[in-house]
N, C-alpha and C positions, 0 to 999 in steps of 0.2 A: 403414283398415278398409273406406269405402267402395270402392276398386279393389280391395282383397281380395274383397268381394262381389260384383262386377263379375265377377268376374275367372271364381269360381266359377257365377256364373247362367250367365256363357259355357257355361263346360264341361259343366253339365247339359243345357241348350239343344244346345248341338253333338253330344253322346254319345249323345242320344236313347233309345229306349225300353229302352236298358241300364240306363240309372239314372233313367229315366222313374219320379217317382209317384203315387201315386194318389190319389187327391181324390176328395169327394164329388160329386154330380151337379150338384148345384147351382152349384159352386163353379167347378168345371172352364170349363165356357161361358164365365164372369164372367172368369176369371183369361186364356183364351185373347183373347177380345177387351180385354183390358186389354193384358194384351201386342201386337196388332195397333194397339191407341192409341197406344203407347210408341214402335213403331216410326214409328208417321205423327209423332212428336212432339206429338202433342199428349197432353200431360201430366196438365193436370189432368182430363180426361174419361176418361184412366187410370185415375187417383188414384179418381177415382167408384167406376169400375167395382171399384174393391178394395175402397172402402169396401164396397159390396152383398155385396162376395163374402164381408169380415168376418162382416156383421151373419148369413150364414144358414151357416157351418162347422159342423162337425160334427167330425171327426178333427184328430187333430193333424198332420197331411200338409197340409191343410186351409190350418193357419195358416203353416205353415214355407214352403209356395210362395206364397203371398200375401205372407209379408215376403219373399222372393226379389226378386219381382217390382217391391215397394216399392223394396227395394236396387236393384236395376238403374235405375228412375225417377229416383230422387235424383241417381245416379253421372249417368246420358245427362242429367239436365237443367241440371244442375248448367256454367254457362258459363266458369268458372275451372278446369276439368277435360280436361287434353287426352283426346281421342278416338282416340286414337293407339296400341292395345295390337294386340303382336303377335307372338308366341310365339316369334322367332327373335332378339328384344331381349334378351339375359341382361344381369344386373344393373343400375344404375341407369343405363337411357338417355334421350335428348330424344326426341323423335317419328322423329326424322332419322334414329334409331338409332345416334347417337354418344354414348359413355359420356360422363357430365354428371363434371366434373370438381369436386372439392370445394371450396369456398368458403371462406374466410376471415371467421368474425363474430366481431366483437369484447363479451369478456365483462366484463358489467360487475362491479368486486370489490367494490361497496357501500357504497362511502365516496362524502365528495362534496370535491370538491375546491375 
């Protein structure tokens, strides 16, 4: 779920004012420098800035790019999470872009021996 949302804040971020939307006045400033925070990595002065952007919403556009922007934070800070996405990787690859070949786990049937 979270690289799904990643995945998506991409494509509205890249697609620009096609699918740009709109937010109250307030909110807008708060949410642009939270994303300029995101990008310096620093996170939780992000996370701030969302929080302010919460408390003064108005629309519901309002909240929907605030939790975007949440989503992408979580995903970027997230140190268990390769950084590795790139649209010419079809199906399940490593960063390297070599299909991950599937794993053997063994299942357990519930008894004990």
């Amino acid at each position: 779920m979270k690289i799904t949302a990643a995945i998506l804040l991409a494509l509205l971020i890249m697609a620009g004012p096609a699918l740009a939307m709109l937010v109250s006045a307030k909110v807008g400033p708060l949410v642009k420098e939270a994303q300029t925070l995101a990008q310096a990595k620093n996170y939780k002065a992000a996370l701030a800035k969302l929080d302010e952007a919460e408390a003064v919403k108005v629309y519901p556009n309002d909240e929907t790019v605030i939790n975007q922007v949440r989503n992408y934070i979580a995903v970027a800070s997230d140190p268990t999470h390769p950084h590795c996405i790139n649209a010419r990787m079809g199906g399940i690859t490593g960063c390297d872009g070599r299909p991950i070949k599937a794993q053997r786990v063994p299942i357990s049937r519930g008894g004990s021996k």
